[in-house]
C-alpha positions in Angstrom: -8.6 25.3 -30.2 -10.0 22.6 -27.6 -8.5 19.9 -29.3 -5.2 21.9 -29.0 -5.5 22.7 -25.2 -7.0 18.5 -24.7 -3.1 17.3 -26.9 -1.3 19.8 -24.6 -2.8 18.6 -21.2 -2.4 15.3 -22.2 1.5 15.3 -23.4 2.0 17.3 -20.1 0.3 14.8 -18.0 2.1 12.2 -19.6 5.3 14.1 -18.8 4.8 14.6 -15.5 3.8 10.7 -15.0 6.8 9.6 -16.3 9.3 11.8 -14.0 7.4 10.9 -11.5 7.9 6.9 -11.6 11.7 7.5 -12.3 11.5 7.7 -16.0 13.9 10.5 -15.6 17.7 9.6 -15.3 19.2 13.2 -14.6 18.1 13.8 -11.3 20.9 14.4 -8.8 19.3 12.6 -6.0 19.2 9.5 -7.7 23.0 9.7 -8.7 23.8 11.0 -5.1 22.4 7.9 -3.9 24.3 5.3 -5.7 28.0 4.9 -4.6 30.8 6.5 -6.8 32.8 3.9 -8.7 36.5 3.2 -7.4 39.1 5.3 -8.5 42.5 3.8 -10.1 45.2 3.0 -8.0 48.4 4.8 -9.5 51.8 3.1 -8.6 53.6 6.2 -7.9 54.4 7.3 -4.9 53.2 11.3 -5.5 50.0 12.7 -5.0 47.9 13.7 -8.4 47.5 17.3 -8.1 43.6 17.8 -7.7 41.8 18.8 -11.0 41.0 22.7 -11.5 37.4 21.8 -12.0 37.4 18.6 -9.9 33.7 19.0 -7.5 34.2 19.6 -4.0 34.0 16.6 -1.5 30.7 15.9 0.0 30.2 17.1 3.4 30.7 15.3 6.5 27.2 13.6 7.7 25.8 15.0 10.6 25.5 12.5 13.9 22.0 13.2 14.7 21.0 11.5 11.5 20.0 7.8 11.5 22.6 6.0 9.6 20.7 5.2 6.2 19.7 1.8 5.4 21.5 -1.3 3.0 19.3 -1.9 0.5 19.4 -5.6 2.1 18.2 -4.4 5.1 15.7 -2.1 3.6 13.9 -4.8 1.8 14.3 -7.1 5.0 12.4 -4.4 7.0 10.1 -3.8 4.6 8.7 -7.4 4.0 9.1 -7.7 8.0 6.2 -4.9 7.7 4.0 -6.9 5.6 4.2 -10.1 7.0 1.4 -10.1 9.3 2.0 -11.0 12.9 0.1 -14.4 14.5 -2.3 -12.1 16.2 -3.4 -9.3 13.6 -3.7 -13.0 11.1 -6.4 -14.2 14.1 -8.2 -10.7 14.0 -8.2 -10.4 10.6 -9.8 -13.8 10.1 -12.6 -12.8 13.2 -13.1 -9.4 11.0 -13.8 -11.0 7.7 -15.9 -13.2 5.7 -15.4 -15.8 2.7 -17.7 -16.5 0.1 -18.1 -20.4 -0.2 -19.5 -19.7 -3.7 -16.7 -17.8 -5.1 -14.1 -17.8 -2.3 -14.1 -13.7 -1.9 -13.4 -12.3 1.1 -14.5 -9.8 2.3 -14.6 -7.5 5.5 -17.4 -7.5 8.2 -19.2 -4.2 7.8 -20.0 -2.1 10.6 -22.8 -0.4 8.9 -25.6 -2.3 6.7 -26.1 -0.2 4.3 -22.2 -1.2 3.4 -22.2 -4.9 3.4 -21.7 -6.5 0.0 -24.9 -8.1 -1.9 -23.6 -11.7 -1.2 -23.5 -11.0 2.9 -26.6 -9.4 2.5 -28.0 -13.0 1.1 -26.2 -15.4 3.0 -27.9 -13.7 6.1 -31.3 -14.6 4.7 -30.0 -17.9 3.3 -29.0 -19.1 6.8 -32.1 -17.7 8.3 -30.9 -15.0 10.4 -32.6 -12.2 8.6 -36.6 -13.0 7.2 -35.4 -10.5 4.3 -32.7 -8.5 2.3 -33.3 -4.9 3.8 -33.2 -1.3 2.5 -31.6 1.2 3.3 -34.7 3.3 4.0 -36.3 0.6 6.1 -33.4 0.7 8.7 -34.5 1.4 12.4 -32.8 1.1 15.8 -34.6 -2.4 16.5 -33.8 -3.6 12.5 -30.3 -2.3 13.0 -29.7 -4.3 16.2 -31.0 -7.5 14.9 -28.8 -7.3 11.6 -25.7 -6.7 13.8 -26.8 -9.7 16.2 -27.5 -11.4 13.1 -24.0 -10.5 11.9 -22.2 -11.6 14.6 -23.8 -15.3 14.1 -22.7 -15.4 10.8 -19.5 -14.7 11.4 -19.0 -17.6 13.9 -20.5 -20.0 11.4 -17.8 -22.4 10.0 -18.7 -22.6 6.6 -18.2 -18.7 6.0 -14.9 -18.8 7.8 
């Protein structure tokens, strides 16, 4: 009976994973979205009667609503947002660190206890720190001279 319930959970996850990255044509909000395909000219000079059946016209759109986007300008605004300006490139490169061993970077921590292994080393590799501290053996003064001890790493060149 487990094994039933387990197949069952799993074929609705899966379900529910698939509509929800688009694997699901049907939906009216993806059809509304794209534009309707030209209709055929007729050469004569009458109107077509409209079709019993025919859907009513969309309505009119509303003026307080932002006109919606090309799907140029979409993707022109979007990789406007990730392109990082000259000044958040200069903080990030103050907040961060880089491995000269295996090129990682990686961000300054605020807290000890949080700072990779490899900051942790270079600290006492450089000399700043006589030791690789625990978490248990962290104190005002200990905490102080770590962040002091920080802040001179982060200046040095080679872990720029």
């Amino acid at each position: 009976m487990g094994e039933l319930l387990f197949i069952a959970t799993t074929v609705f996850v899966a379900y529910v994973v698939y509509t929800a990255i688009g694997g699901h044509k049907d939906n009216p909000e993806e059809t509304a979205s794209q534009p309707a395909p030209p209709a055929p000219e007729s050469n004569s000079s009458t109107e077509p009667e409209p079709a019993e059946n025919a859907p009513p016209p969309p309505p009119a759109p509303v003026a307080a609503k932002p006109a919606a986007k090309t799907p140029a300008k979409a993707a022109a605004a979007k990789a406007n947002k990730a392109a990082p300006s000259p000044k958040t490139k200069a903080a990030a490169a103050t907040d961060s660190l880089k491995n000269p061993k295996t090129g990682e970077v990686a961000k300054l921590p605020g807290n000890y206890a949080f700072a990779k292994r490899w900051i942790k080393e270079a600290l006492v590799e450089e000399g700043l720190l006589d030791k690789i501290y625990k978490n248990n053996e962290l104190d005002d003064d200990t905490t102080a001279k770590i962040q002091a001890a920080l802040q001179e790493l982060k200046g040095l060149k080679k872990y720029q």
